[in-house]
N, C-alpha and C positions, 0 to 999 in steps of 0.2 A: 472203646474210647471214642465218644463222639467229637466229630470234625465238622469245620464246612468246607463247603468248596464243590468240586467233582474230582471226579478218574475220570478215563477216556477213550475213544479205541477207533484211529483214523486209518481204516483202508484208501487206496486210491482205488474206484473199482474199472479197473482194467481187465478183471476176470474173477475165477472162482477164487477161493481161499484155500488156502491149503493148508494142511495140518499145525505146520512151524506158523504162518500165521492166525491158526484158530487156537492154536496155544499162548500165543502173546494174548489172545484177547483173552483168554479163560484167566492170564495173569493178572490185565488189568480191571477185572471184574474184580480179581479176591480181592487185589489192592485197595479198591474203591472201596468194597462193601467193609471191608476188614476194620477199616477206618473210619466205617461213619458215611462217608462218600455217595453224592450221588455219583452212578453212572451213565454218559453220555457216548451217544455215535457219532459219531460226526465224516461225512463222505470229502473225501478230498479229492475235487472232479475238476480243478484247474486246469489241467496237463489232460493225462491219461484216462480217458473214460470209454467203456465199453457201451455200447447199448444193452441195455438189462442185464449189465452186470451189479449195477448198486442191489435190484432185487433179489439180485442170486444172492448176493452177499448177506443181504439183512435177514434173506430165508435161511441161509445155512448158520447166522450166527444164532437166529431164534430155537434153533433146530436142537442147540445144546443150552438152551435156558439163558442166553446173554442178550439182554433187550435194554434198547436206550430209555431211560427215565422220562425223558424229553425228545419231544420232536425230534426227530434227524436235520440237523445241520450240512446242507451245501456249501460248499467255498466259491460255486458257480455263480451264487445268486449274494454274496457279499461283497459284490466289490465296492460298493459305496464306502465301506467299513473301512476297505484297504486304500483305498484312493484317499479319505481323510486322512491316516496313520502315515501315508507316501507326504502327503501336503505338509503336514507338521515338522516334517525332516528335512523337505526341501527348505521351508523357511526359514527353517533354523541354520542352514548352511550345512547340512551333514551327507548332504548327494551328491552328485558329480555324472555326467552322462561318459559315456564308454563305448569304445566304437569297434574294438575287437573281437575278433572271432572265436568261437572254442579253439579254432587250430592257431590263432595266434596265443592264446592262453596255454595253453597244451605246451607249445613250443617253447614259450617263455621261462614255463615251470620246471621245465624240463634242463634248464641249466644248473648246472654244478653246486652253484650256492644260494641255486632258490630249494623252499619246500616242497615238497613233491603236491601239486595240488593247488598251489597257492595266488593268488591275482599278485604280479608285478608292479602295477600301477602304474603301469602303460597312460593311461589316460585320466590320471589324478591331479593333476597341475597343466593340463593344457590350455594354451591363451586361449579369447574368445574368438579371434579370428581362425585359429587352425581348429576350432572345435565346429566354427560355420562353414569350413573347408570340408569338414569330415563328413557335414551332415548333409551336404549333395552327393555322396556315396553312400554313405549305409545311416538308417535307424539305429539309435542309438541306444542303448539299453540303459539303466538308472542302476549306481552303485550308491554304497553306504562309505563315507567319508570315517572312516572307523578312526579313533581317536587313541584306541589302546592297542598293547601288542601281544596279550592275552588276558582272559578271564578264568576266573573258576565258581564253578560249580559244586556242593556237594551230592553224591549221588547214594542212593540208599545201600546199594548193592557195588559197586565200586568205590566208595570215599570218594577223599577229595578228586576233583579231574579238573586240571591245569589245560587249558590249550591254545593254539593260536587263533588271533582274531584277527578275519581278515577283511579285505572291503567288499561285502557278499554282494550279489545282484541283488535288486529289491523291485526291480521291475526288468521284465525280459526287453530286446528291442521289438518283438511282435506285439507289444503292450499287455501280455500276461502278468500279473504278480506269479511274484517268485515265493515260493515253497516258503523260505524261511519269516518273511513277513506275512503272509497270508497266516502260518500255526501260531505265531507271537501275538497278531491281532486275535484269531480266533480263542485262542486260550483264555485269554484275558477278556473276550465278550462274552463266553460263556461259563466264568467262573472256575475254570478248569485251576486246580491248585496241584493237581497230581499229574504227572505223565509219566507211563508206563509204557517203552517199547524196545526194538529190537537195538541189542547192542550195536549193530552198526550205526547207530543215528549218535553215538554217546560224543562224539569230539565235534558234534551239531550244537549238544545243548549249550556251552560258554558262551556260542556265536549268537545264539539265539536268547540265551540269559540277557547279554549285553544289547540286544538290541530292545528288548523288554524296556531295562533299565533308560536308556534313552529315549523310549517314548512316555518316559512314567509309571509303565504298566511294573507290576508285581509278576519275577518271576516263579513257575512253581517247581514245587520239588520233583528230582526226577528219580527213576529205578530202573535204567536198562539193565533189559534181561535178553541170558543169552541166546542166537538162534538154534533154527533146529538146521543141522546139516547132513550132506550122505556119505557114504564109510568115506569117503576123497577128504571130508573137511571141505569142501563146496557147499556153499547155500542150497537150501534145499529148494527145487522150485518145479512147477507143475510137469515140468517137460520129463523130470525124473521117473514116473510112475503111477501108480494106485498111490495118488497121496492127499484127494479131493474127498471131501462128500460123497459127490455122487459117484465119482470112482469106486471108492468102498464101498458106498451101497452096492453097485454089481459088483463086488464079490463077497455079498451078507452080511457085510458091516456095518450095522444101524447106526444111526449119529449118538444115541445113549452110549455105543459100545467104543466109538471115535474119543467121545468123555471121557471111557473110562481108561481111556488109552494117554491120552492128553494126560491127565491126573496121575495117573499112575507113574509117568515119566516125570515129573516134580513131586514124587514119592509122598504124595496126599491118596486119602482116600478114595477108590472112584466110583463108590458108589451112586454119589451125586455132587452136585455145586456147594450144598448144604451142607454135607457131611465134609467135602476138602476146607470149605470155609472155615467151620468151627476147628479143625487141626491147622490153620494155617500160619504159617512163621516165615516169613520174610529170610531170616537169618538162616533156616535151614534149606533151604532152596540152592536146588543144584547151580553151582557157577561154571560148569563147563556145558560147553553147547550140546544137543541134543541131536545123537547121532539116529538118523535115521532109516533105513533100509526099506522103500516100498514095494519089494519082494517078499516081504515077511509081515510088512503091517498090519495087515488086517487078519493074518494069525494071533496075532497077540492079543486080539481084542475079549477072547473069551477067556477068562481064570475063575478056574471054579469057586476061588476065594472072593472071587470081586464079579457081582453081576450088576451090571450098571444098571440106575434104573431112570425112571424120566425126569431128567432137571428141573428146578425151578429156580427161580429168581424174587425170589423176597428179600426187602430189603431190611437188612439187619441196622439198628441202631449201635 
């Protein structure tokens, strides 16, 4: 079924990849291709960036056949884009500057009959004199004057998802964009109609739909899928073990064989990209998280039924 639009698959690169997230990207490949979908990289290097880690990353993702159609996309080098998308909000009246701390946020949220998480709005009606009082103390950071008190989304792999909308940061007070305006604007410049990522981002997407819808843009359709965690139910993450590339590699774990280990675990084929592609179904896709032990992994990589062999990436109509 031909589509337009893209799929998509944004590391922050802070370091290598690791399995639970080299699986999210083998998902958002199938998504994409499955569809019609170009596929896009795109580096989210606002915040957290390693020195030569975006290269690790785009070596380890080409490693298993998952290559951006398009140039790689930085968030580093966009801020004209965001700085326009911030201008349009502010003029419309829908920002508000903010002068609390996370520890005053933290504390705030942390009462009885707030949501666990949520901005109080401490600083959504303050006069302009006590807002010029504030600002010979601290820089002030930019919120969204949010006008609703939840949105919904529907999502491919969850249904509908109801959540609370709150008034998010849209500019740090270090003059950073923040995470959720920076993906809203970048989705929408580069065409991205699909988003594909870990279930934890899912009670993101409302907040991030509606802000979409207030600056015009078209939001897209989302499929959080589950992560990969260890025997605890913990997120899995590099500190846990043998659960990297190049980890695997020393202990003879070729990245074909990481494939076929990825795939195998959302019970598609593994002998390549190509062959999970052509079996692939959305609907049968495991919904519980992906438990995983990196004391055992890289045993698993070899079954005599399934010898991986070297992925490609052709794009399927």
């Amino acid at each position: 079924m031909a589509e337009t639009g893209a799929g998509r698959f944004a590391p922050s690169p802070s370091g290598r990849l690791h399995v639970g997230n080299l699986r999210t990207a083998v998902l958002a490949w199938l998504f994409a291709r499955s569809t019609g979908r170009r596929f896009l990289i795109r580096v989210e290097d606002l915040d957290r960036a390693r020195a030569g880690a975006e290269a690790e990353q785009l070596t380890e993702l080409s490693a298993l056949g998952i290559r951006s159609d398009s140039p790689v996309l930085r968030q580093s080098e966009q801020t004209d884009r965001y700085t326009a998308a911030l201008d349009l909000l502010i003029a419309r009246g829908l920002t508000y500057e903010c002068f609390c701390t996370r520890r005053d946020v933290a504390e705030a949220a942390s009462a009885p009959h707030m949501r666990p998480g949520s901005y109080p709005g401490t600083c959504r009606d303050l006069g302009d004199g006590e807002r010029a009082r504030r600002r010979d103390g601290r820089r002030p950071a930019l919120r969204l004057r949010s006008g609703v008190a939840a949105w919904v989304v529907e999502d491919v792999l969850a249904g509908r998802v109801s959540a609370p909308v709150d008034d998010i940061v849209l500019r740090r007070n270090d003059g950073v964009i923040a995470y959720n305006l920076a993906v809203v604007v970048d989705d929408a410049a580069q065409g991205i109609d699909q988003v594909v990522r870990g279930d934890d981002l899912l009670t993101s997407a409302p907040q991030q739909s509606h802000l979409a819808s207030l600056l015009g843009l078209a939001a897209p359709s989302y499929a959080h899928v589950p992560l990969a965690v260890t025997a605890g139910g913990r997120r899995l993450a590099k500190r846990d073990g043998a659960v990297t590339l190049e980890d695997l590699a020393g202990q003879g774990c070729t990245a074909p064989a990481v494939l076929g280990i990825i795939l195998s675990s959302l019970g598609l084929p593994c002998g390549s990209l190509d062959a999970a592609l052509a079996a692939f179904d959305p609907g049968r896709l495991p919904r519980h998280p992906w438990v995983v032990d990196p004391a055992t992994l890289s045993s698993t990589a070899v079954d005599p039924a399934c010898k991986p062999s070297a992925p490609t990436d052709k794009v399927h109509p």
